[in-house]
N, C-alpha and C positions, 0 to 999 in steps of 0.2 A: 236902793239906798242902803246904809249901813244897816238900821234894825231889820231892814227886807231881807238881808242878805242874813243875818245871823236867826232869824224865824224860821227859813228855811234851810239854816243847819241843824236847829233843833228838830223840823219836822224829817228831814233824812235820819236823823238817828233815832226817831221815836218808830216813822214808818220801818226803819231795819228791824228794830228792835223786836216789833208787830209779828214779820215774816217770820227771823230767824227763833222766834221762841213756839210757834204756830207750828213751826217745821218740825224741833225737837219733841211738842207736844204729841205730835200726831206720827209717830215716829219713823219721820224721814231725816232722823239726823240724831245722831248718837251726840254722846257729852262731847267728844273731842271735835265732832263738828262743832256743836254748838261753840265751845272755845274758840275755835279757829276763827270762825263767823263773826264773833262778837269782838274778834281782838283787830280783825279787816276791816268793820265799822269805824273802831275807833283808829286807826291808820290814816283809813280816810278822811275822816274830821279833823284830823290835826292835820295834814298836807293839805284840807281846804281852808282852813283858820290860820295857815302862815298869810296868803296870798290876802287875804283880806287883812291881814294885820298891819301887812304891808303897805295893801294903799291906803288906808283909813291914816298912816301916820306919814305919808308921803315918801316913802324908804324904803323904793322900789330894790335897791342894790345891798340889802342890810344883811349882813349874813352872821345865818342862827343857824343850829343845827339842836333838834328835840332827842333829846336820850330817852329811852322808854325802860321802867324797872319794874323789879315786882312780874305780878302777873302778867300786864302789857308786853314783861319785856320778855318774858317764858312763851309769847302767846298762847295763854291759859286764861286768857278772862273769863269771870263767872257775871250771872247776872250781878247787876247795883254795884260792879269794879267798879272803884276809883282808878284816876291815870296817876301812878307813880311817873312823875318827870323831872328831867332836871333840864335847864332852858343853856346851851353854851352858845358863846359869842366870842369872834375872833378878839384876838387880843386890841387890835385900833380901833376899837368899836367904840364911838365916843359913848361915856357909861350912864348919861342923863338919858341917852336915846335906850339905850339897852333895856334899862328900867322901864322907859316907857311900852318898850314892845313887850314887856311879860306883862304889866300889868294891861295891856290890852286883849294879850291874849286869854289872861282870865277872864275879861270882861267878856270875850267869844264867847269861851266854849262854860260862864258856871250862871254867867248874870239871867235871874229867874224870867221868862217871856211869857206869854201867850201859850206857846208852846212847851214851856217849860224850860229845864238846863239842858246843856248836851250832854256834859259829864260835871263831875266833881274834881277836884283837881288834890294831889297831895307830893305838894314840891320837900318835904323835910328830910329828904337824902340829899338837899344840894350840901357843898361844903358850908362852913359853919352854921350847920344845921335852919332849924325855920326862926331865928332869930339874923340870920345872915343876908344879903342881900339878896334878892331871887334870883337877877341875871349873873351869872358866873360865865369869866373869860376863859379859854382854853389855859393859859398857862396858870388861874387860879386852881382850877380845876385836877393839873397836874401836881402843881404842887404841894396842895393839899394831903391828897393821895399817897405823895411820895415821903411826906415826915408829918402829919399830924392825926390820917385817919386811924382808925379803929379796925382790929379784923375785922367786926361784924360789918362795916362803912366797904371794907372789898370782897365781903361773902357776897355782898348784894348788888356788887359790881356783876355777879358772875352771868345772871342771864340778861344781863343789858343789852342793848342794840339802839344803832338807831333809827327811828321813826320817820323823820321828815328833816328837809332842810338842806343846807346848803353840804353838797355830797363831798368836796376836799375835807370840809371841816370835819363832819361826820367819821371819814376816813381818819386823820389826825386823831380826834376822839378816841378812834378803836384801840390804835397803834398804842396808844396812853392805857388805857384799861388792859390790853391783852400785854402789856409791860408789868404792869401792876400786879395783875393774876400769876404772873411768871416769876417773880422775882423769889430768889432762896429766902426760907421761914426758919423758925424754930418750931417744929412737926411739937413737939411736945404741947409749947403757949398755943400755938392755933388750934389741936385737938381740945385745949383746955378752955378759949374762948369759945369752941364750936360749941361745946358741949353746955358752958352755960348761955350759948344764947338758945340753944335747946331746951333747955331747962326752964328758960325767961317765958319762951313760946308756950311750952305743955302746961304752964302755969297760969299763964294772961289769958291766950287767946284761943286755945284748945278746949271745945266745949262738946260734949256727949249730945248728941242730936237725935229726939225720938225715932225711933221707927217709919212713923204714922206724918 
């Protein structure tokens, strides 16, 4: 049944979790193993939380395709990552349904079990940020991108890919981002916004980490 099926998502990524840090302890696996490992765990979880999303809301033929950012999407995960995602749906995607499938899909992979969560989820890269709807259509997605986002909104495009999901759309997705990343700048404003959201980072979330 459903909760059977999502206990034994959590216990696949608890038991990975077991190995793959077991390994790097004992050391049959260096850091970039360990990333490697940790960011194929979570690949697998989300290509196994579409198919179940899928029948739980009877929408066998729904097509989503999952972008992965951030570290997911560098495959660099560290332990206790979050999945930077953003959830895209074909543009006829009736949008009541669309809605329904994210928020089931958090209910997969964050709703607390027996087992615990699988992951923690942090969708605030989709377009109008996390006050905006979570399922986003391909052409919203595009056109966002194309006059309203923020360098920093296509810096973080740049090691995206995608995860899971329906592979036309996925593709389309790409075509859209590697458009995005290409398009002529003004080298001056981009070095200017790089540089303070560099500034933003060394200030927030760069912390001096003991030794010991």
């Amino acid at each position: 049944d459903y909760e059977t099926r999502l206990e034994r998502l959590r216990r696949f990524v608890n038991e990975g979790l077991f190995q793959t840090y077991h390994a790097f302890l004992n050391n049959r696996q260096n850091w970039r193993g360990l990333a490697e490992s940790l960011t194929q765990q979570a690949d697998t979880t989300l290509e196994t939380a579409l198919p179940i999303m899928r029948e739980d809301l009877d929408a066998p033929d729904l097509k989503v395709t999952i972008l992965g950012l951030g570290k997911l999407g560098q495959r660099r995960m560290a332990p206790e990552s979050d999945l930077d995602l953003v959830f895209l749906f074909d543009d006829n995607v009736d949008r009541d349904l669309a809605a329904k499938a994210v928020r089931r899909l958090t209910t997969i992979l964050t709703t607390p079990l027996q087992e615990g969560i699988a992951y923690e989820l942090d969708m605030r890269l989709r377009p109008s940020g996390r006050s905006g709807p979570p399922a986003v259509t391909l052409s919203a997605f595009q056109n966002y991108h194309a006059a309203r986002a923020k360098t920093w909104e296509h810096i973080a495009l740049v090691p995206a890919r995608i995860i899971a999901g329906d592979k036309a759309l996925g593709h389309k997705a790409e075509t859209i981002i590697a458009d995005v990343l290409s398009r002529p700048r003004d080298r001056d404003q981009l070095l200017s916004d790089a540089v303070s959201m560099w500034e933003r980072l060394n200030t927030e979330r760069i912390r001096t980490v003991p030794a010991d």
